[in-house]
VMD Tcl script that draws the C-alpha trace (Angstrom):
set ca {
  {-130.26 78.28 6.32}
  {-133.56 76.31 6.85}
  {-133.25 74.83 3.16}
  {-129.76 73.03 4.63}
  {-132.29 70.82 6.99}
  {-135.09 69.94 4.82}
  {-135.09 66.16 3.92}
  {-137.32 66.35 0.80}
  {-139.58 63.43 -0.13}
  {-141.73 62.23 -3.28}
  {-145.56 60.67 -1.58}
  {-147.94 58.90 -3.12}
  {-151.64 59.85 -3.71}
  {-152.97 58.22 -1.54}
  {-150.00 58.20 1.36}
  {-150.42 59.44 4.64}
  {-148.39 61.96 5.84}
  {-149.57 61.87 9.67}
  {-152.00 59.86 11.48}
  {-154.39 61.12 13.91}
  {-153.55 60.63 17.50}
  {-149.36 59.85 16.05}
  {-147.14 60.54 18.84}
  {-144.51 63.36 17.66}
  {-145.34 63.89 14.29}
  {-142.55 65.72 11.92}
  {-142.95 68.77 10.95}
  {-144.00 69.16 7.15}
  {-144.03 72.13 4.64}
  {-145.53 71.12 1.44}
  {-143.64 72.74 -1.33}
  {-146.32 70.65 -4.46}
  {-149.40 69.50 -4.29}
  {-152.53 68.46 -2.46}
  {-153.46 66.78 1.24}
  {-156.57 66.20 2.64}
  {-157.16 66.57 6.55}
  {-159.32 64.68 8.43}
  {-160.68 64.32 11.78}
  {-162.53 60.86 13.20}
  {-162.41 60.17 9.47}
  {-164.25 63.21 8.63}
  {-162.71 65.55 6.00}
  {-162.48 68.68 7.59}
  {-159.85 70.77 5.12}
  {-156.99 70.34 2.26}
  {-153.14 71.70 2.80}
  {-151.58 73.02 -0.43}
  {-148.09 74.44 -1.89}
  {-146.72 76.36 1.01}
  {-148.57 75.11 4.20}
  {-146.88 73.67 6.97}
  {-148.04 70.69 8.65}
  {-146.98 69.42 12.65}
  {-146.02 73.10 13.79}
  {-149.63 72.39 16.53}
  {-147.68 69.19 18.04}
  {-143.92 70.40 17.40}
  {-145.09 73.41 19.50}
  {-147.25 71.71 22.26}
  {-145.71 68.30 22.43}
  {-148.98 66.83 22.04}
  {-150.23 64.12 19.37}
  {-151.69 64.92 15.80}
  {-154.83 66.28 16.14}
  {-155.77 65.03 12.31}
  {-155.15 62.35 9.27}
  {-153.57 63.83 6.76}
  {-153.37 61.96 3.14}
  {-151.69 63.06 -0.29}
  {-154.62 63.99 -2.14}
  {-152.07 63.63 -5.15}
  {-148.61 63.35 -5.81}
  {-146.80 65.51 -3.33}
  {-143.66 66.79 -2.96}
  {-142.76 67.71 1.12}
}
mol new
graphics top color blue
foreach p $ca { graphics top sphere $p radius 0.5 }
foreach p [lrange $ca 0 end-1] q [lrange $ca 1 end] { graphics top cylinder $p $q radius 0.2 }
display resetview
């Protein structure tokens, strides 16, 4: 089952989750609250409950495309 390889963690508002331009980023499904993504430092969208994050780079092998940063606590 997927749930027996999930590592869950606690973040910070204010934590970042992935860095633009991060070299193999994990692979993140937010089960509780609120990121924001940006680009060049420009907000350009929010993940919530039940987004993934990383599936772009897991899948292409390339870097993080955007900053993303706990917009509150999160649970991931």
């Amino acid at each position: 089952y997927l749930q027996d390889l999930i590592a869950w963690r606690d973040i910070a508002a204010g934590q970042a989750l992935v860095t633009q331009g991060q070299a193999k980023p994990p692979l993140i499904y937010v089960a509780r609250g609120t990121a924001e993504i940006a680009v060049g430092g420009r907000r350009i969208g929010e993940a919530a409950a039940g987004d993934f994050l990383g599936e772009m780079s897991l899948i292409s092998g390339q870097t993080a495309t955007a900053t993303v940063t706990a917009a509150e606590p999160m649970r991931v």
